[in-house]
N, C-alpha and C positions, 0 to 999 in steps of 0.2 A: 190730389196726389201730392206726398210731401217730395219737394225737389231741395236737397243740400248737397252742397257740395263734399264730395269725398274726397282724402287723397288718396285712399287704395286704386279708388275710382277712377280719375285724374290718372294715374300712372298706368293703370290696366287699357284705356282707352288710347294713353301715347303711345303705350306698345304694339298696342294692334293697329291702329295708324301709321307707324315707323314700319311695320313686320309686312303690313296689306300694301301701303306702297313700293316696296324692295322686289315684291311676287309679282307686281304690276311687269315688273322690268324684265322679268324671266320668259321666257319663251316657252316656259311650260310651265301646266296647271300646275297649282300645288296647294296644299291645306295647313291650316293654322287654328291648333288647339288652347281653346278658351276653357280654363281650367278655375274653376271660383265655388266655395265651401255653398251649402243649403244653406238661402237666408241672404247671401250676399249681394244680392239683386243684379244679378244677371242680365235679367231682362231688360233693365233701364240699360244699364252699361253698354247693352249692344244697340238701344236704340241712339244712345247718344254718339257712339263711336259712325254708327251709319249717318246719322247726321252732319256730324263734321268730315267721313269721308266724301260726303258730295259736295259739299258745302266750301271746303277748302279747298280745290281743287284749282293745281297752279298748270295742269296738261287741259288738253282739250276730250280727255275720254272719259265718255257717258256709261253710266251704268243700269241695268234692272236686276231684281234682287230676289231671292226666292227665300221663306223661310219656311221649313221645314219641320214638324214639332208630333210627337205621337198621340194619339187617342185625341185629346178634346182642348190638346192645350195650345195648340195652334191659334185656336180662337181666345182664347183669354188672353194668349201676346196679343193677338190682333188688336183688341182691346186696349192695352195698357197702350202700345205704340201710337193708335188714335189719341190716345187721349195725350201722349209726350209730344206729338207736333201739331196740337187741334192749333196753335198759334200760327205756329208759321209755315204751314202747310207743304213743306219743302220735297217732307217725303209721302208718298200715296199710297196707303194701305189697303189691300185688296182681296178677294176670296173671288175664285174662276170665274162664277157669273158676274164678277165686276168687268172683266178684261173686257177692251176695245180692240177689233180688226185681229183677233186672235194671237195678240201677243203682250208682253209685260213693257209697259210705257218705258220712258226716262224719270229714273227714283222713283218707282214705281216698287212696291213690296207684295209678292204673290204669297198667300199664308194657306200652307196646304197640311193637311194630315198624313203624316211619314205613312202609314200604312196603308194610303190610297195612290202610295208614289215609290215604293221601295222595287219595283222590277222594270226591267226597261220593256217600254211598249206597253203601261197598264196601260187601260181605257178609265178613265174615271168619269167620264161623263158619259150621258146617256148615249146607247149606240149610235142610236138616229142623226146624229147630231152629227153630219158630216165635219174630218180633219179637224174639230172642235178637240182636240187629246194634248195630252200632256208635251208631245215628242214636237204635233206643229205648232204648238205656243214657244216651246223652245228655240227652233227652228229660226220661227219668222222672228224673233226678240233678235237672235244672233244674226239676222241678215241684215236686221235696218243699222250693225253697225257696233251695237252695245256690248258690252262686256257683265258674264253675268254673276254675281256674287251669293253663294248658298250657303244657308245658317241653318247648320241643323242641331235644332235645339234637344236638350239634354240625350245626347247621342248614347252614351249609353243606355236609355231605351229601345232604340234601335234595333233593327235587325243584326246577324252577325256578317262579319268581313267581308264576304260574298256578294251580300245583298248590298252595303253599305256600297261597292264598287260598283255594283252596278246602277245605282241609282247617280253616285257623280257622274257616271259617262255619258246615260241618257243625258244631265242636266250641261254639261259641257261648260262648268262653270271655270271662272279663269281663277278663282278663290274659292275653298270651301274650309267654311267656319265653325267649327265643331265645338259646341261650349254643353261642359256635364261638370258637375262639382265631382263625378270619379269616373272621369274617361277611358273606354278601352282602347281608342287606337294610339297609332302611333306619327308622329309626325317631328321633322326635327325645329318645328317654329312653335315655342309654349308660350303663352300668356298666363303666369299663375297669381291669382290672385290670395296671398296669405292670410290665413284664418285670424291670427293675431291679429293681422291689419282691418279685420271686419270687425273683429272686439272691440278693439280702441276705440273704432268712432260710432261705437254704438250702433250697429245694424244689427249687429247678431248677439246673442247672450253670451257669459262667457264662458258659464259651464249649464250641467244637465245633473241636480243634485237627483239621486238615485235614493227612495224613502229614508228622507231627513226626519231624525227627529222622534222617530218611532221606540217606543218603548213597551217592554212588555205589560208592565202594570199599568198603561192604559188601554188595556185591553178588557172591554165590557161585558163578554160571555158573548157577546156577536161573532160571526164565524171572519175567515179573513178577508174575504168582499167586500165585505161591508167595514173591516177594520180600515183596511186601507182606503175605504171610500171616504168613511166620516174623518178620516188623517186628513186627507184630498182636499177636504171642500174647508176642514180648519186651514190648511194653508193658504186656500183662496181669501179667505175670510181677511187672513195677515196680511196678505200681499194688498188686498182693498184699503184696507186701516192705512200701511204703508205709503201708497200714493195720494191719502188725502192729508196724511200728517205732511206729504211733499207738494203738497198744492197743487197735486194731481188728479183732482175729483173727478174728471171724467174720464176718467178711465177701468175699465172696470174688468180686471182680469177672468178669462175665460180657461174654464175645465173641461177635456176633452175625455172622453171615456171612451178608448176603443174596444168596442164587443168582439169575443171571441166569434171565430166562423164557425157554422154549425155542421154538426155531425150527424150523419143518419141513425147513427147509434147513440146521440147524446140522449140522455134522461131529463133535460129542463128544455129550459127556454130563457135563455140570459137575457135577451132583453125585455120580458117582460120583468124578468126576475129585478131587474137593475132600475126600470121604470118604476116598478110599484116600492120599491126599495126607498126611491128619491123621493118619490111621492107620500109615504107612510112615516118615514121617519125625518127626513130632510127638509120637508116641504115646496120641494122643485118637481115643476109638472110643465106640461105644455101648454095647459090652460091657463096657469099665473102668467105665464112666459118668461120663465125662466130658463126652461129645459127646451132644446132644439135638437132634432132629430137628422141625421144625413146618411140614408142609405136609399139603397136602389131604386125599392117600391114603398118609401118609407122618410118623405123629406117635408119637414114640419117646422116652423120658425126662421128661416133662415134667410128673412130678408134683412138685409145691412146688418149681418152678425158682425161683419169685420171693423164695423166702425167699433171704437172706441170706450164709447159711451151706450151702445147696445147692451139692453136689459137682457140679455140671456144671458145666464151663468153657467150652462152647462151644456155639452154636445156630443149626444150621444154619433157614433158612427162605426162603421166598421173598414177593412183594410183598406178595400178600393174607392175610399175618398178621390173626387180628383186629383190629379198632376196636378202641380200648380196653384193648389186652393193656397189661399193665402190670409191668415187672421193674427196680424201683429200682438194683439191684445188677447192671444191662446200662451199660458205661460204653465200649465199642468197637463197631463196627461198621466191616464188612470188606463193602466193592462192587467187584463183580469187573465190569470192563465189557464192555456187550454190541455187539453185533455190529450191533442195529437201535437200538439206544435208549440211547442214553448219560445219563440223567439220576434223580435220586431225587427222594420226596416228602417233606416238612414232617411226614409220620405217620413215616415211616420212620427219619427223624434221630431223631423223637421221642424213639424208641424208648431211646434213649440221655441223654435231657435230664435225667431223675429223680434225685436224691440219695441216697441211700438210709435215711438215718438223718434225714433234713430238717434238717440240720446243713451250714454250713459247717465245714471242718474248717479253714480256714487254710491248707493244703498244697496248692503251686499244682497239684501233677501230680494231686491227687484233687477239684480244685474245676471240672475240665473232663472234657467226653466228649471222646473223638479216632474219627474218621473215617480210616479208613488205603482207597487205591483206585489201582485202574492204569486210571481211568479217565481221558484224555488233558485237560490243561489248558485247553484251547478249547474243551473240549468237556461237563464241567461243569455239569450246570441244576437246579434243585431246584426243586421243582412242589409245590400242594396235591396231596395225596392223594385224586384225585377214582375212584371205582371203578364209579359210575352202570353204564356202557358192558360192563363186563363181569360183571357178574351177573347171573342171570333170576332176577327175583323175582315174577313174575306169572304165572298157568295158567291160560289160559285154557279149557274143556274141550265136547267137541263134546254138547248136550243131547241125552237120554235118548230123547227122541221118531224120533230120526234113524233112518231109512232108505235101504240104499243105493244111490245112482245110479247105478254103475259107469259112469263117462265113460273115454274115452281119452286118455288124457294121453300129452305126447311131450316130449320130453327132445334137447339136444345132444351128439351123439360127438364130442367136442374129439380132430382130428387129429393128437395131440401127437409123432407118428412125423416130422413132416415138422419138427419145431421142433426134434427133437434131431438131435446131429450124428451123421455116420458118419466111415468113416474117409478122403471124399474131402477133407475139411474139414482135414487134415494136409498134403497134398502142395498144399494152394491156398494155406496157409498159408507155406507156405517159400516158393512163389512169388510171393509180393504182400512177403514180407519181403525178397527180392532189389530188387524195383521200388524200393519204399523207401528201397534202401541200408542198413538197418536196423543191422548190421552197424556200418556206419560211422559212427554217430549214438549208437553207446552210449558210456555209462561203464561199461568193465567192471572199474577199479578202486574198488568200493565194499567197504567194509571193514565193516562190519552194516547192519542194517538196528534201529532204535531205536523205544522209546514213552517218548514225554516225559511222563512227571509230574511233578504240583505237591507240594513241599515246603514245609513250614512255614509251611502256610496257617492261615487262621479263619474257621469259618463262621458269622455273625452270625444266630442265629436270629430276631433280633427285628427283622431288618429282611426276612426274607421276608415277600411280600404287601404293602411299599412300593415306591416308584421308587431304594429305596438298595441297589447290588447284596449281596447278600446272604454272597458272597465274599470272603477278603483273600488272593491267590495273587501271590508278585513273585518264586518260580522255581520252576523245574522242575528237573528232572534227566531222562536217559538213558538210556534200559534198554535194552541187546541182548536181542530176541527168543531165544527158545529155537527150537531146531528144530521141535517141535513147534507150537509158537505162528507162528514162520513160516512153516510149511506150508499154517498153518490161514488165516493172512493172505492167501498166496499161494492159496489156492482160492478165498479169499471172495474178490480183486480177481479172477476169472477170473468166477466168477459173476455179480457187476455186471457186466462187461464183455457177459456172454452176456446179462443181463437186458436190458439196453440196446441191446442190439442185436437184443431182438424173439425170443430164442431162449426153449427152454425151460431154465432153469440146472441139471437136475438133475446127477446125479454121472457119468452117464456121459457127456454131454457135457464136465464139465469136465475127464473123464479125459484127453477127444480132442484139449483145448487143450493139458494140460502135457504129452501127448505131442510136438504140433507145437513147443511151447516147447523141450522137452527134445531134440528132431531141432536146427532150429536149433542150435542151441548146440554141438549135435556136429559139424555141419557148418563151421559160422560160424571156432569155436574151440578145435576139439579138446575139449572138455569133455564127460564121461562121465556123466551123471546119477546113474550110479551110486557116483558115487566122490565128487563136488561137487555136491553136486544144494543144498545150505546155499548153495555162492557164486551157484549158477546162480539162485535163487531171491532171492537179494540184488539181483541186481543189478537182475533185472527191476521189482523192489517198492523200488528207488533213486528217489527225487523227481527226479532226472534224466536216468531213463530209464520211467519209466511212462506218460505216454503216446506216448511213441515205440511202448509195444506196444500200447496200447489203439486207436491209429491203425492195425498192422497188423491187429488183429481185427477190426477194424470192415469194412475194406477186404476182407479175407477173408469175412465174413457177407454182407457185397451180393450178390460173384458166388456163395457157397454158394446163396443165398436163391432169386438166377436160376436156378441149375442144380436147383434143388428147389423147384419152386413150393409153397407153401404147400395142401395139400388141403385142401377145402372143408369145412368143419364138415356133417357128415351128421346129419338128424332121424329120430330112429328112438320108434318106439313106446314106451312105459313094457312094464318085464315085466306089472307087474298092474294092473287098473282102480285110477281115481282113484275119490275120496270122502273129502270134508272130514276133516282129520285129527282122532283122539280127543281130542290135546289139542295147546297152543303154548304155549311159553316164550317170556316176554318179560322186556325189563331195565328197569330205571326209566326210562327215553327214553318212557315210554308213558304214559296212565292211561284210567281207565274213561270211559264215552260219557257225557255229561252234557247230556241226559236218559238213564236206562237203553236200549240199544237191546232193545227185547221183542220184535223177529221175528228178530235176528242168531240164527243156528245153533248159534253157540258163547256160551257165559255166563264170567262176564263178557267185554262186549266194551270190548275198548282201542284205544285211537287213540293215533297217533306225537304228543307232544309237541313233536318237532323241525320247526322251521318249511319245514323245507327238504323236509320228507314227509309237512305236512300240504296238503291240497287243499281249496280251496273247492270246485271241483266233485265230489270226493267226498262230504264233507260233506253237501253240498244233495239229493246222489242219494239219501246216504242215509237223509236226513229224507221224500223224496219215496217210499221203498221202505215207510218203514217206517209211510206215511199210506194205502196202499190195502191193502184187502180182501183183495185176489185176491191177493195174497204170502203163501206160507207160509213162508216163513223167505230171508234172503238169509245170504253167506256174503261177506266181502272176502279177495280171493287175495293171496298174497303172490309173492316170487319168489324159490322156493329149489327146486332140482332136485332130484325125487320129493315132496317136501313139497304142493308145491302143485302146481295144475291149468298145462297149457299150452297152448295150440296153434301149429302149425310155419305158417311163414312163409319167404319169400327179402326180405332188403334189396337193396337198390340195384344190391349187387355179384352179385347171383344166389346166394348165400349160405344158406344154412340158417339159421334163427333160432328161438327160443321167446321165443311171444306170452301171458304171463299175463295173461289177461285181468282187468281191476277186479273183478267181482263176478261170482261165484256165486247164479242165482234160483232158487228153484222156486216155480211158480205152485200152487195152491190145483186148476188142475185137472188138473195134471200136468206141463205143460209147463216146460224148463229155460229159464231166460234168461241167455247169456254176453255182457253189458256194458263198456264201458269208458270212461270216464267222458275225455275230452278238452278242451282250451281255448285260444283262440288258436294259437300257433304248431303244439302238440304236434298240435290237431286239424287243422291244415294237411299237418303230415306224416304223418299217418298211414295215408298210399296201401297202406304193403304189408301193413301187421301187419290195418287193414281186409277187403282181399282174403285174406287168410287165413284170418282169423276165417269171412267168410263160405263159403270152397271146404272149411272141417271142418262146418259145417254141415250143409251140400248135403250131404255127403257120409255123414257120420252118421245123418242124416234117412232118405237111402236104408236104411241099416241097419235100419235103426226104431226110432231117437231119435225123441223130438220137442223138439225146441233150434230156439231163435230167438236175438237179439240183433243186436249191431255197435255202430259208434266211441257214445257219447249226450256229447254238445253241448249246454249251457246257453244259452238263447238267453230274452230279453223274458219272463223269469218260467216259460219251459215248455224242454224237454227235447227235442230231437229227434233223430234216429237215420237212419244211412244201411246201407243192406243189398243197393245193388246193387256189381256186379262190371262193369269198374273203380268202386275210390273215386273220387268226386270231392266237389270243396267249394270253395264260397266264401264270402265274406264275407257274403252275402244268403242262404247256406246251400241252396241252389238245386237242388229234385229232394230234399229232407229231410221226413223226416216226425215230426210230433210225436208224441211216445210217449205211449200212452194206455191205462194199467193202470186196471181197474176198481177202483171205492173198495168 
């Protein structure tokens, strides 16, 4: 580990020192925001600042310490911190099965995963495992005396405010240490540490040139992938040359390629495309060891890539690289753009901000990272690196005691035969393209079809996360697609065109369009697709001629649509009984029931976070479930097909539909009750999913069920419920009856 003295560092450490002992003195908890750019090292700075806070200590008060950190990075501080006091052993770094007598020593460091500690009362260790929980570690640390200090590292990954509170109040810290280089909360004690000030002393680069250097005329008839790749790996080439003319031979700058994420509807395969790419034309593979691989199901090369001097020169990966990862000698980064998502995150530039030797060197080409991308100039965005939405980091698991219900559960047949085209969809097409005049409306002198990118931009990292755009872009240049690339262009504008006009996009529908495309054209102009299917395809994907076609596809899907009604979505049984699933994944958008729910069926139980799927009338029902007697367990459904429970219903249209209902009961004497919890408007509409709920009943019952339920409406402090056929309802709730579970 290189250790130099900084003075950003130095003064970032006095203030937190001057700011943590003044909070000492207060009588009440309070927090202090560590604020420091991507790159700055953070994580030393907090390990050195905790050192000298125990170290210097002119009172007689002991401390134990929590840090706090999301997904996996908790363990790589662990890591670094080991390794910053392996000397003097002052502070003790720890992960739960370290602790003694169930609680965090004196300078003792607890290194926990935020999302296995973000709700008061989780259980994080196995159940069995008596008073072993988060809440009696806390407990007994704060009795033998200690005061306890919580670092929760890059908080802005975090939960939101809610969560964030509840988690200082379980820890009952008398400090909490919030360090994000773009923090969401709020606190009136900031520690910021200035981007300029991480330049000057070399830790960070000082900019992020954005395709330097790029010119049209060297452009080889290869498509722009591959333009901006062989730009990429010449800049690597200069940056190497660069640090041995500076008598910097080991070091050996690395290229990062991040692959687009894939699409169910894409047409390739980018990283195979990009692998055999590097390897046909480049001669970078993972068998020379040159090319290193970092994804999910997919991690090749990647021992001591961050040294220095590591023979890998290239790395492939994709978004959800770890938090944390850290390769000072990564100085490029290659975006290939996507199809749905044109833009990068502030973790992902990161990736490239580090210096490697914490050295300015003076030499302008190795004092900046470069961004090389064919992704289109208007189109451009860099984002925090938020990952909440796609992780499951919660299980919930169905308890031990469960017995099964086997209910019938039913599911939707999506008619998807009638969404896709056949081949009448060809001959209505040339007819709607005569009407038109179609013919007469093109340019069929277009000479390419082109992707404008930005040359010789800068990307100002230290103004993402203000109102100052974060870009300096004043040209683009030109690129003729490759045939390949226009092909791929040309199917994805046929796919929007089917999306939007209500079809189903898949491949063989869009087979049927460049068929009709490809007639046309033969008709229209003698044009053989076989021979110019490149100009035929130019011309359509010409700025002024595309929606000239998008107007005949459209006018063509109406009368298809007539001539093929749409079939009715059919409700058909599940193959096998329903019963509450073993277990559920959920993402951080959730946290636990607070108070525990002790009759939910599954343990722990979570509730959505997001405002937009939380309910007050859920909530209240389930406070209401979980105060009578006569419940032995309730269950909240979700709504995912086979997952959860359904029943069939027709809307409005006569339609087929699945009805999840809210809650899952089982009464104490046996009996099921399927619930659903309604309010204002929703309880007004809910004529038909009502009637169906009740006609599975009836109908189950006959079987020999015994299930009860229907819509439950909050009403003047009580709950009441409608169970005949038709629904009906109003305002005075007229012909309801109040629900009435024994206590």
């Amino acid at each position: 580990m290189i250790i130099k003295t900084l003075q950003y560092k130095e003064k970032a450490i006095g203030e937190l020192l001057n700011k943590a002992n003044e909070l000492l003195e207060s009588k009440y908890n309070d927090s202090i925001i560590f604020k420091a750019p991507t790159g700055a090292g953070k994580t030393i700075i907090m390990a050195d600042f905790l050192l000298r806070f125990v170290s210097n200590r002119k009172d007689s008060r002991t401390f134990s310490f929590i840090w706090a950190a999301p997904r996996k990075l908790h363990l790589q501080s662990k890591e670094k911190l080991d390794e910053f006091y392996k000397e003097n052993r002052v502070l003790e770094c720890s992960n739960i099965e370290d602790l003694t007598d169930k609680k965090i020593a004196e300078n003792e460091i607890l290194f926990l995963n935020w999302e296995s500690i973000n709700k008061k009362d989780n259980v994080f260790i196995k159940e069995n495992e008596s008073d072993f929980n988060l809440t009696a570690i806390v407990n007994n640390t704060l009795e033998d005396g200690r005061d306890i200090i919580l670092v929760i590292d890059e908080s802005h990954h975090t939960a939101s405010a809610e969560n964030t509170k509840g988690l200082i109040e379980i820890m009952n810290p008398k400090i909490t240490i919030e360090v994000s280089a773009t923090p969401h909360m709020n606190s009136d004690n900031v520690v910021k540490v200035k981007f300029e000030d991480v330049v000057a002393e070399g830790m960070i680069k000082e900019k992020i040139a954005l395709n330097p250097d790029l010119k049209e005329d060297k452009l080889e008839g290869e498509g722009s992938d591959e333009f901006v790749l062989r730009e990429a790996l010449k800049k690597r080439e200069e940056l190497l040359q660069k640090f041995e003319e500076a008598g910097r031979e080991h070091i050996n700058p690395l290229l990062l390629i991040q692959l687009p994420d894939s699409s169910s509807l894409d047409f390739s395969d980018k990283q195979d495309e990009i692998e055999n790419l590097l390897a046909k034309k480049f001669g970078i593979t993972t068998e020379n060891g040159k090319l290193a691989v970092y994804l999910s199901e997919d991690k090749r090369n990647l021992e001591n890539i961050s040294k220095n001097d590591n023979e890998v020169e290239v790395l492939l990966f994709k978004q959800a690289i770890a938090l944390g990862w850290d390769c000072p000698r990564a100085y490029i980064l290659v975006l290939f753009r996507e199809w749905h998502s044109e833009k990068f995150s502030i973790q992902t530039v990161g990736r490239i901000m580090r210096m490697p030797e914490i050295m300015r060197y003076n030499i302008e080409a190795l004092d900046k990272g470069y961004v090389y991308t064919n992704i289109a100039n208007n189109k451009i965005k860099i984002e925090e690196e938020l990952a909440r939405d796609y992780f499951t980091i919660y299980t919930s698991r169905r308890k031990p005691s469960w017995e099964d219900i086997d209910l019938v559960s039913y599911h939707i047949m999506r008619q998807r035969e009638t969404t896709r085209l056949n081949p009448v969809f060809i001959n209505l097409f040339l007819k709607h393209a005569k009407e038109f005049t179609l013919a007469k409306k093109l340019d069929v002198k277009v000479a390419s079809i082109t992707d404008h990118i930005p040359i010789d931009g800068v990307i100002h990292m230290e103004n993402v996360g203000t109102y100052t755009e974060p870009f300096e872009v004043y040209q683009n240049i030109s690129l003729a697609k490759t045939n390949t690339e226009l092909e791929l262009a040309f199917k994805y504008f046929i796919q929007e065109a089917l999306h939007a006009g209500g079809m189903f996009p898949e491949q063989r529908s869009v087979g049927r369009v460049c068929t009709a495309i490809y007639e046309f054209f033969n008709d229209e102009f003698k044009m053989d697709y076989t021979e110019v299917q490149r100009e035929i395809m130019t011309v359509v994907l010409s700025e002024k001629n595309e929606q000239h076609f998008k107007d005949v596809i459209n006018a063509t899907l109406d009368e298809y649509k007539l001539m093929h009604p749409k079939a009715k979505n059919k409700s058909v049984e599940n193959d096998s009984l329903w019963n509450v699933p073993e277990k559920i994944e959920l993402n951080a958008n959730n946290k636990e029931r607070d108070p525990k729910a002790k009759k939910a069926i599954v343990n722990p139980y979570y509730e959505s976070t997001s405002p937009t799927k939380t309910w007050e009338t859920e909530k209240s029902f389930i406070e209401f479930l979980e105060n009578h007697k006569s419940i032995e367990w309730w269950f909240k459904n979700g709504e995912r097909d086979g997952t959860y429970f359904a029943v069939p219903y027709k809307d409005d249209e006569g339609e087929d539909q699945s009805f999840y209902v809210d809650f899952i009961v089982m009464f104490k004497d046996g009996r099921i009750g399927l619930f659903d919890t309604k309010s204002g408007w929703t309880a007004k509409e809910a004529g038909n999913k009502s009637d169906g709920l009740q006609k599975y009943i009836k109908e189950q019952n006959k079987q020999g069920k015994n299930l009860l339920g229907g819509i439950i409406q909050p009403k003047a402090d009580s709950f009441y419920t409608y169970t005949a056929i038709p629904y009906k309802w109003d305002k005075a709730l007229t012909g309801w009856k109040i629900v009435e579970f024994e206590k």
